[in-house]
C-alpha positions as CSV (number, residue, x, y, z in Angstrom):
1,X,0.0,0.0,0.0
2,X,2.7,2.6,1.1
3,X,4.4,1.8,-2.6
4,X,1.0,2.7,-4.3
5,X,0.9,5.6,-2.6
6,X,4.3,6.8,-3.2
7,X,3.5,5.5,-7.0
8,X,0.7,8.3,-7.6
9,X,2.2,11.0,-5.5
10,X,4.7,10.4,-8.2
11,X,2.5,10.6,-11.7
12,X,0.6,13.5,-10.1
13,X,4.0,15.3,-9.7
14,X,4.8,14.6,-13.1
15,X,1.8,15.9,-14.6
16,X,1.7,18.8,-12.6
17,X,2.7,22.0,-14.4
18,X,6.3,23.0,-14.1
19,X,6.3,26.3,-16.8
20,X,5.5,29.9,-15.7
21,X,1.9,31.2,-16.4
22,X,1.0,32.6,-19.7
23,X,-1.5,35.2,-20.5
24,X,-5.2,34.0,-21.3
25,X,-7.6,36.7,-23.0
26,X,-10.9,37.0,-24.1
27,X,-13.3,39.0,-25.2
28,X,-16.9,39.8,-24.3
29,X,-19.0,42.3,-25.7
30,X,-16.4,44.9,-26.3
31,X,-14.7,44.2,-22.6
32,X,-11.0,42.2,-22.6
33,X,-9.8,40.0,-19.7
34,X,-6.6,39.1,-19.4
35,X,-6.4,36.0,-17.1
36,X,-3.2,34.1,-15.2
37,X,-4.1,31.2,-13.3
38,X,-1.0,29.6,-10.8
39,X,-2.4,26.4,-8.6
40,X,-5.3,28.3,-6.3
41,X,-4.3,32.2,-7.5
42,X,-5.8,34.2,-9.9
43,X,-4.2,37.2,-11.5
44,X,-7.1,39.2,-14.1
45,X,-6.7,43.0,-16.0
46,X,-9.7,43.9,-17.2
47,X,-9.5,46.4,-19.9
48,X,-12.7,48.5,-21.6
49,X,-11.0,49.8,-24.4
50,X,-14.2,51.4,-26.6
51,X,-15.9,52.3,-23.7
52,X,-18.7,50.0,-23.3
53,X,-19.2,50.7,-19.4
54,X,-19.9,54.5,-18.8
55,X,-16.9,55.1,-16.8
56,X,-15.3,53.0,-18.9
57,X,-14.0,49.9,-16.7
58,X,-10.5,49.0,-16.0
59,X,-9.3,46.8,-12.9
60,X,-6.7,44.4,-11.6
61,X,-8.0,41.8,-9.2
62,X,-5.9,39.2,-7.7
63,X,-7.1,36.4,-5.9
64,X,-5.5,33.9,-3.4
65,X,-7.8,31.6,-3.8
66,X,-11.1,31.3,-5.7
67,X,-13.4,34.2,-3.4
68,X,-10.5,35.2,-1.5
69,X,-9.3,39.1,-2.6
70,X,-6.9,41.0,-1.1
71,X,-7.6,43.7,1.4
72,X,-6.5,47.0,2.2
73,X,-6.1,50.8,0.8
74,X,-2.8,49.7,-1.4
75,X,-1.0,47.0,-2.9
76,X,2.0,46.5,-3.3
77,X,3.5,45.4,-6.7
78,X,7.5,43.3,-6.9
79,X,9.0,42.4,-9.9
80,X,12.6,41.4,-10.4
81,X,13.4,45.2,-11.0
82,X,11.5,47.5,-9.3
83,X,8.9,47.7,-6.6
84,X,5.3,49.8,-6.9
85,X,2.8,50.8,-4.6
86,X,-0.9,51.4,-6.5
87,X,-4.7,52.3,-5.0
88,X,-6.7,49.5,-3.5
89,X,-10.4,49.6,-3.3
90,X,-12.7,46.3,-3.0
91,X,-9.8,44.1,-4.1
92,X,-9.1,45.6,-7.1
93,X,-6.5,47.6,-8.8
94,X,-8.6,51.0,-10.3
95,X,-7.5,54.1,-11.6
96,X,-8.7,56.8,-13.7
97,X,-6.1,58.5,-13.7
98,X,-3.9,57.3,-17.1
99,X,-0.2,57.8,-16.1
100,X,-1.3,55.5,-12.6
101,X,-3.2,53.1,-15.0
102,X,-0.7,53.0,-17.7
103,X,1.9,52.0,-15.3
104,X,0.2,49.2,-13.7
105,X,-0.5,47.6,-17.3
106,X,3.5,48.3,-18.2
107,X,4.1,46.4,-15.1
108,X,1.7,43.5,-15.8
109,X,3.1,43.6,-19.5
110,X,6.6,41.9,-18.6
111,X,7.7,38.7,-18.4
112,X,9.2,37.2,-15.2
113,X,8.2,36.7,-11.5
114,X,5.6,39.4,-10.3
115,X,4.5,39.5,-6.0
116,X,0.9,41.0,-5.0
117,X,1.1,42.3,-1.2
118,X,-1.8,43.5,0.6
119,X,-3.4,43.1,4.2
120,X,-0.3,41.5,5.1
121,X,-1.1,38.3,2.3
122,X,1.3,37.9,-0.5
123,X,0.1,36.3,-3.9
124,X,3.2,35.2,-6.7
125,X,2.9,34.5,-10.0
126,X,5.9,34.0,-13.0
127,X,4.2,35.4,-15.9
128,X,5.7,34.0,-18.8
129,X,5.2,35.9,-22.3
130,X,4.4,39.4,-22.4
131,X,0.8,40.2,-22.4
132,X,0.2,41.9,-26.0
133,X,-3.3,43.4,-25.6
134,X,-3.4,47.2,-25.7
135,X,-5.1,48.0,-22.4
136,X,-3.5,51.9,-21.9
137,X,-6.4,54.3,-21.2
């Protein structure tokens, strides 16, 4: 029994995912997500680039785990090179402001190991591929 155990815990090891996360988008009715999904965490830019809501909608929301969001006024943002503090309201990443926007989607854009910290929870994610949707405002 304790071999057939260590024999699954072995295939399901070897069909787990190894490679970084790549960028999965869509589109719905004139709104763009831009999804990464890393075991339980979720990382999703949501871009409204003809204006369909009135504002027109852009957020960041990262999740932990499915229902889980993280909590606080800011969040902070660590990539390899450089470390960012943006606006936190309900979870999300918002700005109307373009030069605060335009800099969280610059971040998001680049490959390589990216850290979400807020209310004292981190969330990681190795994005791999830039993400080539146009979601500047």
């Amino acid at each position: 029994m304790k071999n057939f155990a260590a024999s699954v815990l072995a295939l399901a090891a070897s069909v787990l995912p190894v490679s970084a996360a790549q960028w999965q988008s869509e589109e719905v009715k004139g709104i763009f997500s831009h999804t990464i999904q890393e075991g339980s965490a979720r990382l999703e830019l949501v871009c409204d680039p003809e204006g369909v809501w009135l504002p027109p909608e852009y957020h960041v929301v990262v999740t932990p785990a499915p229902g889980q969001f993280l909590q606080g006024t800011s969040i902070e943002v660590r990539t390899a090179t450089e470390t960012q503090t943006f606006p936190l309201s309900g979870g999300s990443i918002v700005s109307s402001e373009p030069e605060v926007w335009n800099k969280v989607v610059a971040t998001l854009a680049k490959p390589g190991p990216i850290t979400f910290s807020a209310g004292g929870q981190d969330v990681s994610f190795t994005i791999e591929g830039e993400l080539t949707a146009d979601c500047t405002i």
